[in-house]
N, C-alpha and C positions, 0 to 999 in steps of 0.2 A: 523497496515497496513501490507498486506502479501505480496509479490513480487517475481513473479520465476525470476531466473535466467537460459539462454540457453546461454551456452559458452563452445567449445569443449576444450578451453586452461585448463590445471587443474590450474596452478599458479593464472590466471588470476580469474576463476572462483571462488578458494579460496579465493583469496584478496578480491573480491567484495562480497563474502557472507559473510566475515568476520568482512567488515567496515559496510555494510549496517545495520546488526546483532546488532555489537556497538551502530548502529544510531538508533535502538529503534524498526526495522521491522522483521515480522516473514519470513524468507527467506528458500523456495526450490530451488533448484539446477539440472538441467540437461547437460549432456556431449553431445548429439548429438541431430539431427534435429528430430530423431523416438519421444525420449522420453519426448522432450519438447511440442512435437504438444499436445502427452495424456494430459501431468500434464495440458499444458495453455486448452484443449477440456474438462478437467473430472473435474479439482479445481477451487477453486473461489478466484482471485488475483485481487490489486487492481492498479498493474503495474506489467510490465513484460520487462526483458532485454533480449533482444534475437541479438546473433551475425546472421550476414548475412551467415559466410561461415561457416557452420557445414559438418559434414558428417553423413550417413545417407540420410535426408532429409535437402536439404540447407534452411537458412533461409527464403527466399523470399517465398519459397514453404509453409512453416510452416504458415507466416503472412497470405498470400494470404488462405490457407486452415479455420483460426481461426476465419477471417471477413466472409466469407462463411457459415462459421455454424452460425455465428452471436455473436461470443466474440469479447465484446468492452472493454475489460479491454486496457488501454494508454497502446501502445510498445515503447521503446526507442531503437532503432537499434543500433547496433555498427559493425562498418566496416570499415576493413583496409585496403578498398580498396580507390585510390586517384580517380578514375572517379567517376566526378558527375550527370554521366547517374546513376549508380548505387545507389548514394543518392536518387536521382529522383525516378528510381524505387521503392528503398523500401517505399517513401511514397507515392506512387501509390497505392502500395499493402494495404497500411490501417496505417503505422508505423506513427507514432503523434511525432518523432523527433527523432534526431539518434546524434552521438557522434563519430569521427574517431580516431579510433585508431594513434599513442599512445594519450593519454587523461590524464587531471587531474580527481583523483577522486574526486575533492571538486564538479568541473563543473558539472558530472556524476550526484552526489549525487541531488546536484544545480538543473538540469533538472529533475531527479525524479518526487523528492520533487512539481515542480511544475505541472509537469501531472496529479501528484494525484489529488491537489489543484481543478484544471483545473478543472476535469473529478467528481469531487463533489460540482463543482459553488463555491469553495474556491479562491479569487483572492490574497488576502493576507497571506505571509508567517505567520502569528502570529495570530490563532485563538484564538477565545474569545467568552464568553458564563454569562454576568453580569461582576462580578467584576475577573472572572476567564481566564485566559492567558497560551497558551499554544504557544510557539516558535518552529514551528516547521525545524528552522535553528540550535537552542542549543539545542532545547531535555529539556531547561527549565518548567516549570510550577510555576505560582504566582495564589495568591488570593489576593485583595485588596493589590497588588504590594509586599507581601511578599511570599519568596520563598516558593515550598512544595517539599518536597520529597515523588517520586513514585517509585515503585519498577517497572522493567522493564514490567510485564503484566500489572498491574495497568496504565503506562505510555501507553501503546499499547490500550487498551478499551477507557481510554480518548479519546485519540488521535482519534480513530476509531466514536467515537459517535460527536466527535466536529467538525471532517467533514462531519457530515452526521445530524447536529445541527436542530432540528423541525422533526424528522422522528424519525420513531418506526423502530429501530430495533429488528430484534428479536434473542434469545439465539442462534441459530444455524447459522444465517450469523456471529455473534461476534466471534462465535469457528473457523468459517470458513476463517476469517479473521487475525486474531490474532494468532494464532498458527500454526505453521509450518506445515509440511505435517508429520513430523516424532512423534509430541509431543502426549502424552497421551491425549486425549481431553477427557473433561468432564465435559457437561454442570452447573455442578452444582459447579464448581470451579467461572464460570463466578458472581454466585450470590455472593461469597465468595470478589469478587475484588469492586463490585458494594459498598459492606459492606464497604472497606476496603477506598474506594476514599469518601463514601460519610463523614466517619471520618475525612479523610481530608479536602473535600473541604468544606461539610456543607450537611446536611441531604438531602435537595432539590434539590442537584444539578442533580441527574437521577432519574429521575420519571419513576416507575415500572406500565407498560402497561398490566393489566392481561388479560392473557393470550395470549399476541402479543409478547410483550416481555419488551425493554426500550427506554426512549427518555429521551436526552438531549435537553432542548426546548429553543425555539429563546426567547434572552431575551427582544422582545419585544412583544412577548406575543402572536406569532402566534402561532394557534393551531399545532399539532403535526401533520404529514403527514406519513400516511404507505405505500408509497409507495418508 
């Protein structure tokens, strides 16, 4: 899962690219209202933190311009401001839930986590796909209730295809997703991880769509969806 971050604070900014990063997501990062409009206008994110009071361009300007062009990627607003005309506003402007500063990260992390859920028909923290289990509160994964170890891309494609559980995705939204804006992308690593979980999990578990790309399929047996 990829996630910008828009926050002119640098401390703050690092802390949260730093825990999110931990938490298993490919995280960008912008300093003012200019450079967050592009990344959330030009990249493909699958939440976005965006503080209210930037400079540059403030935030309300930034949400209100993104729902305009027509990006629904979940905004989680943060604002340290105490009027709750201004909560109001931002979720006028399109923001799907906001966080007032100062704040715990766990809460932060907490509402994320559930936007994503949300915004891919996921209701439950703890996906699952047959006998396969993925926590996405620990960053765990089980098979038939025993633990597996994923490597942090590994854990990121999982993750990414079992919210998206009956659809073909294909190679170029997975790079799009999973990899930060800075990393070397290279479609042909993604076959390399596909290799690498199906040892893990069991040969079957992503079924290779030629020439579409992959699906992780509902284990009750609904056909795949590409859309």
């Amino acid at each position: 899962m990829r996630v910008l971050i828009v926050e002119d604070e640098p401390n703050l900014r690092q802390q949260l690219s730093n825990t999110l990063t931990g938490a298993g997501y490919a995280v960008d990062t912008a300093s003012d209202g200019e450079e967050g409009h592009f990344l959330g206008s030009t990249e493909q994110y699958d939440a976005i933190i965006l503080d209210l009071g930037l400079p540059e361009i403030d935030g309300l300007t930034v949400l209100d311009r993104w729902r305009r062009e027509g990006r629904t990627a979940p905004v989680l607003v943060l604002t340290a401001r105490d009027s709750w005309s201004d909560k109001v506003a931002g979720l006028d402007a399109g923001a799907d839930d906001y966080v007032a500063k100062p704040f715990q990260t766990e809460e932060l992390i907490a509402r994320l986590r559930a936007l994503i859920r949300r915004a891919s028909g996921n209701a439950s923290a703890e996906l699952n796909a047959g006998d396969i289990r993925l926590d996405t509160r620990s960053g765990k994964v089980t098979k038939a209730g025993d633990p597996v170890k994923l490597t942090a891309q590994e854990y990121k494609l999982l993750s990414y295809l079992l919210h998206h559980k009956g659809k073909v995705v294909s190679r170029t939204e997975l790079i799009e997703h999973i990899y930060d804006q800075d990393f070397d992308r290279d479609s042909n690593t993604i076959e390399v991880f596909v290799t690498r979980i199906r040892k893990k999990l069991g040969a079957d578990v992503i079924t290779t769509i030629r020439g579409l790309g992959y699906s992780l399929d509902d284990p009750s047996g609904a056909p795949a969806s590409a859309d």
